[in-house]
Structure formats: structure tokens, C-alpha cells
MIFI-299437 format. One line per field, with one value per residue (C-alpha): residue in one letter; x, y, z. Coordinates in nm, 4 decimals. Layout:
<pts>
type = (A | ...)
c1 = (X | ...)
c2 = (Y | ...)
c3 = (Z | ...)
</pts>
This chain:
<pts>
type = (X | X | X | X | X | X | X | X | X | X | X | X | X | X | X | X | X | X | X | X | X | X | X | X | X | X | X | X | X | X | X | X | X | X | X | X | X | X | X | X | X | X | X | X | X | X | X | X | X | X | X | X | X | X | X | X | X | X | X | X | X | X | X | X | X | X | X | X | X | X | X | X | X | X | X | X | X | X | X | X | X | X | X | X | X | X | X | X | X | X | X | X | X | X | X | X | X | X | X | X | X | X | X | X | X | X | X | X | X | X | X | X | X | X | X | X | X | X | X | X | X | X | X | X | X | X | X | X | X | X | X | X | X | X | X | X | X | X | X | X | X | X | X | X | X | X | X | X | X | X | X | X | X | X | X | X | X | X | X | X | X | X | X | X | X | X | X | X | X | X | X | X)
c1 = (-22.7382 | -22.4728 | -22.0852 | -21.9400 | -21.6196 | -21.2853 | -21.1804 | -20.8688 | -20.7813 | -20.9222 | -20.7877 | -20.4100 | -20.4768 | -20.5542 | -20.2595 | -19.9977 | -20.1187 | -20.0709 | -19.7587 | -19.6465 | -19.6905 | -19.4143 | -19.2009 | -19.2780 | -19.2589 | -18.9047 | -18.7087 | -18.8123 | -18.8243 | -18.4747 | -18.2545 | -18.4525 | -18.4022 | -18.0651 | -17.7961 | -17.8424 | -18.2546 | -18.3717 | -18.2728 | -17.9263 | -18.1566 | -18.3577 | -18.0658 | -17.8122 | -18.1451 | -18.1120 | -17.7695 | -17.7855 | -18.0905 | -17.8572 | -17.5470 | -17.7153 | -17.9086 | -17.6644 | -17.8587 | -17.6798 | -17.9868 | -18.1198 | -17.7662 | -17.7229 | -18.0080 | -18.0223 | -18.1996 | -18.4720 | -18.4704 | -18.5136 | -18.8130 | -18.9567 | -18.8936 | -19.0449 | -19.3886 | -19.4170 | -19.3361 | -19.6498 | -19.8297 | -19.8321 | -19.7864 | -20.1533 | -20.2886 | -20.2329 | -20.4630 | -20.7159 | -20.6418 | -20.5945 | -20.9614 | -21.1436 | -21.0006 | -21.0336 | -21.3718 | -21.4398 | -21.6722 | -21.6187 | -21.6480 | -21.5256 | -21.1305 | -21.1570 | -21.0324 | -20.7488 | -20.6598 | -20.6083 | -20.3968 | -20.1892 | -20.1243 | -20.0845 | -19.8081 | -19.6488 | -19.6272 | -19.4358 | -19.1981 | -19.1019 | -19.0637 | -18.7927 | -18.5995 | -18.6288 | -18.4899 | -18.1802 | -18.1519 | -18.0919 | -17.8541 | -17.7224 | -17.2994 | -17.2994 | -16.9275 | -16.8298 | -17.1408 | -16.9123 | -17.1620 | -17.2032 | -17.4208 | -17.5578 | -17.2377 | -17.3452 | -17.6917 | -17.7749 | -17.7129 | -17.9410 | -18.1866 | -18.1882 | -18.2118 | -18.4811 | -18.7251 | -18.7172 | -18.8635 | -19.0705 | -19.3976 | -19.4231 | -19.4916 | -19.6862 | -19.9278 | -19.9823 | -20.0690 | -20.2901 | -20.4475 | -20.5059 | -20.6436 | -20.8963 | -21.0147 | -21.0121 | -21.1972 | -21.3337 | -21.7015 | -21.7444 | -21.5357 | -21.5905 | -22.0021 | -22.0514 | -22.3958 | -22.6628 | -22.8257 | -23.2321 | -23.4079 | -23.6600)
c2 = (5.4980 | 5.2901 | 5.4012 | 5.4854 | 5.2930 | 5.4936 | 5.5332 | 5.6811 | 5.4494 | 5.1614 | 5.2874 | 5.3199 | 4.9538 | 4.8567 | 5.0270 | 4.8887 | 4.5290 | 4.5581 | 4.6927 | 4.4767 | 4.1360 | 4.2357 | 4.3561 | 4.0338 | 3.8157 | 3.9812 | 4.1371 | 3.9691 | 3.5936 | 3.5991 | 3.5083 | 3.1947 | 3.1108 | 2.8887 | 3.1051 | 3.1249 | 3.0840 | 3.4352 | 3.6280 | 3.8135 | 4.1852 | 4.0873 | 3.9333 | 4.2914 | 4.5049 | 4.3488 | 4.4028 | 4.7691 | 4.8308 | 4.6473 | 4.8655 | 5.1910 | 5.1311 | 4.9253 | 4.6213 | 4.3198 | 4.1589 | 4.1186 | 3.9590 | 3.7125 | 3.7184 | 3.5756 | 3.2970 | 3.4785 | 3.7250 | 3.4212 | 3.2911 | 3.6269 | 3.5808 | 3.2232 | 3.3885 | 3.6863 | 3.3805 | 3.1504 | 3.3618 | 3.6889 | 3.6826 | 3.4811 | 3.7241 | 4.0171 | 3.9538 | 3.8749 | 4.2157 | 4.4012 | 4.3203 | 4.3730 | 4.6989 | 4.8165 | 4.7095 | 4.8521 | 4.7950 | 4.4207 | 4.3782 | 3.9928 | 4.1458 | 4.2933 | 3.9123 | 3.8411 | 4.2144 | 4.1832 | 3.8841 | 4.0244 | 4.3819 | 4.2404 | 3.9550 | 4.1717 | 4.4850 | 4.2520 | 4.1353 | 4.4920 | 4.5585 | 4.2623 | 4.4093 | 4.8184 | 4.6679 | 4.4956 | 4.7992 | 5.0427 | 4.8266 | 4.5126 | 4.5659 | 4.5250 | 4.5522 | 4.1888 | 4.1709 | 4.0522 | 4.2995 | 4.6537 | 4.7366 | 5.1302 | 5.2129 | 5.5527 | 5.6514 | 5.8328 | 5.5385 | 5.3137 | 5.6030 | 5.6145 | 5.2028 | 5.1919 | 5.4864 | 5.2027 | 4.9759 | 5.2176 | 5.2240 | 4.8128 | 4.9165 | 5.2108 | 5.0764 | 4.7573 | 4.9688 | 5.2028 | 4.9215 | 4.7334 | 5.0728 | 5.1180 | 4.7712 | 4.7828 | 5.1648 | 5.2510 | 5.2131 | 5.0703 | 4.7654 | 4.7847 | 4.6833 | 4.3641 | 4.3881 | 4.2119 | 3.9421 | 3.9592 | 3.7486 | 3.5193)
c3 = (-3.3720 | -3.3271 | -3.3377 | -3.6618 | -3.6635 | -3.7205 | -4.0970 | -4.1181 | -3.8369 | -4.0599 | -4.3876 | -4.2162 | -4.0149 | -4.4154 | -4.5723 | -4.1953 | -4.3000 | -4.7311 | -4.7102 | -4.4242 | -4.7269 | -4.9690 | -4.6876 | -4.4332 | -4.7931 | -4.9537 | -4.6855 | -4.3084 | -4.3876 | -4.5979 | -4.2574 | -4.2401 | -4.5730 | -4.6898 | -4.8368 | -5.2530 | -5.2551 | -5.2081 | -5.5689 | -5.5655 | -5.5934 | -5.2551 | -5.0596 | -5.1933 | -5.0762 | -4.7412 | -4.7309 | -4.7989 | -4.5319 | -4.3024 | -4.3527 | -4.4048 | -4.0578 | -3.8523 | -3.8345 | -3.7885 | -3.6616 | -4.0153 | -4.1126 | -3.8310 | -3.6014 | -3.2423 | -3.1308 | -2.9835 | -3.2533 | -3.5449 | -3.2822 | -3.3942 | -3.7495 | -3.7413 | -3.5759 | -3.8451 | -4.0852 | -3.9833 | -3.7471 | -3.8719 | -4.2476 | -4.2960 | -4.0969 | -4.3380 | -4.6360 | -4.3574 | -4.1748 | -4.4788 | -4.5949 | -4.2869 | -4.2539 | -4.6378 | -4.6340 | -4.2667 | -3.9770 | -3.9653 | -3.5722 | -3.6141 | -3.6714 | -3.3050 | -3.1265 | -3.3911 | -3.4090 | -3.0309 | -3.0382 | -3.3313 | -3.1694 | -2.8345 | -2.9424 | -3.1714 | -2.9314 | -2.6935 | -2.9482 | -3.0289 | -2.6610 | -2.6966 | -3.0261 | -2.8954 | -2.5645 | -2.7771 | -2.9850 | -2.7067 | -2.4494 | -2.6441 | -2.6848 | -3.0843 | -3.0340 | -3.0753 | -3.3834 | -3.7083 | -3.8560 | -3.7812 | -3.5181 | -3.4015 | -3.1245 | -3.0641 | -2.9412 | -3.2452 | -3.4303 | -3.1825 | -3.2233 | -3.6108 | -3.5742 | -3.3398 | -3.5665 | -3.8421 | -3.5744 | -3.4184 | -3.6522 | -3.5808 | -3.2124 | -3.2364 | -3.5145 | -3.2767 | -3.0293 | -3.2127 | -3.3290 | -2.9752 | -2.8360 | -3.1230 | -3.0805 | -2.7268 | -2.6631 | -2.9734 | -2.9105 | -3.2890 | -3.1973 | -2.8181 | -2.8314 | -2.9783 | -3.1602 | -2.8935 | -3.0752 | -3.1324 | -2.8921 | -3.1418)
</pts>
């Protein structure tokens, strides 16, 4: 018999990727967007998140961190319907490549952005940035799950024998 694959794993891959549209779509993509587009309710919502949590990065984001924003734009946002639907509906072995690609390039970006969290000076930041390592450490928990679900997802695809054994086709 072959493997069962993993449903809870599947059904929280499904639920990482659904939820990741409205968030990616409302909140993520604002700082690329020219002041006055985004509606006043999405643009105050940021503005809370990023004073509650200390996040200046969401205000005025780096270089390298608006590279990141650009790749969740175009990369990763067409990605999640597709994700989303191989995971709901379950056992599709042809998500394994892509889910690879997205884990593995996303886990590095968070490497980047936990990095920044936990040693950048966010001293000179005109915004508010985490000074205290509580604060870096209540920061870096909202950034946390977009690591760990990567990963999760990158070591189901790679070990799980479900996604690991790629069907052998039928000699005719």
C-alpha cells in the first residue's frame, strides 16, 4: 500500500497558505505601494501592528527587506491559491518541487529578517524599533510561524514517504 500522505500536516499547509492571501494582499505589499492608494482602514491597521510590535520594518523597510517584499509580491503571492488547493484537496505529489522552492527561499529570507530582528541597532529607526530583548523577542514570535511552517513544510515534502516516492510509471 502506498503511504498515506499527512493530513493535519496538509490541512495546516492548506489553512498557512489561505490565510497567508488576505494578509500578503492587505497588510505585506502596502510599503511598496505609493502613499494615499491603500484605503485609510488598511494603511491605520498597519500602523497599529507596527507600533504595538515595534516594527519599523513594515513602516520604512530596507533595501533588502523591500527585495523581500517584491518576491512575496510576484513570487510568493501566485503561489498561494496554487498551494492552498493542493493541500485542501491532499495527496497531490506534483506540489512536492514548488513546495520545495517556496519553503526553501522563504526559510532563508526569514533567516535574513530574525537575524535583523535580534542584532540590528533600531536606535537611529525614525520609527520605533524592539530596544530591549523582550521586545526583539515579542517581534521576532510574530515572525516566527513564517519560518517554522516553511520548514515543516520542506521536511514533509522532503521525508514524508507520501511525497518522498514519486509513483514509478507502468512500463507499456
Amino acid at each position: 500500500a502506498m503511504a498515506a500522505a499527512p493530513r493535519w500536516r496538509e490541512r495546516l499547509f492548506a489553512l498557512y497558505f489561505l490565510s497567508h492571501i488576505p494578509i500578503t494582499a492587505l497588510i505585506d505589499l502596502q510599503p511598496l505601494l505609493p502613499s494615499g492608494i491603500a484605503p485609510r482602514a488598511l494603511t491605520d491597521l498597519l500602523q497599529q501592528y507596527a507600533t504595538a510590535f515595534k516594527d519599523p520594518m513594515m513602516l520604512q523597510p530596507p533595501e533588502w527587506f523591500k527585495a523581500f517584499i517584491y518576491c512575496e509580491a510576484f513570487l510568493q503571492l501566485p503561489f498561494f491559491p496554487v498551494a492552498a488547493y493542493a493541500f485542501l484537496k491532499g495527496g497531490c505529489r506534483w506540489i512536492r518541487t514548488p513546495a520545495i522552492i517556496y519553503s526553501t527561499h522563504v526559510a532563508t529570507t526569514l533567516f535574513a529578517i530574525l537575524a535583523h530582528i535580534l542584532f540590528h541597532d533600531f536606535s537611529k529607526s525614525e520609527h520605533t524599533g524592539p530596544q530591549t530583548l523582550r521586545e526583539r523577542l515579542v517581534l521576532l514570535s510574530i515572525y516566527l510561524p513564517y519560518l517554522l511552517i516553511p520548514l515543516l513544510i520542506l521536511f514533509t515534502m522532503l521525508c514524508n514517504p507520501h511525497y518522498k516516492h514519486v509513483e514509478k510509471r507502468k512500463r507499456k
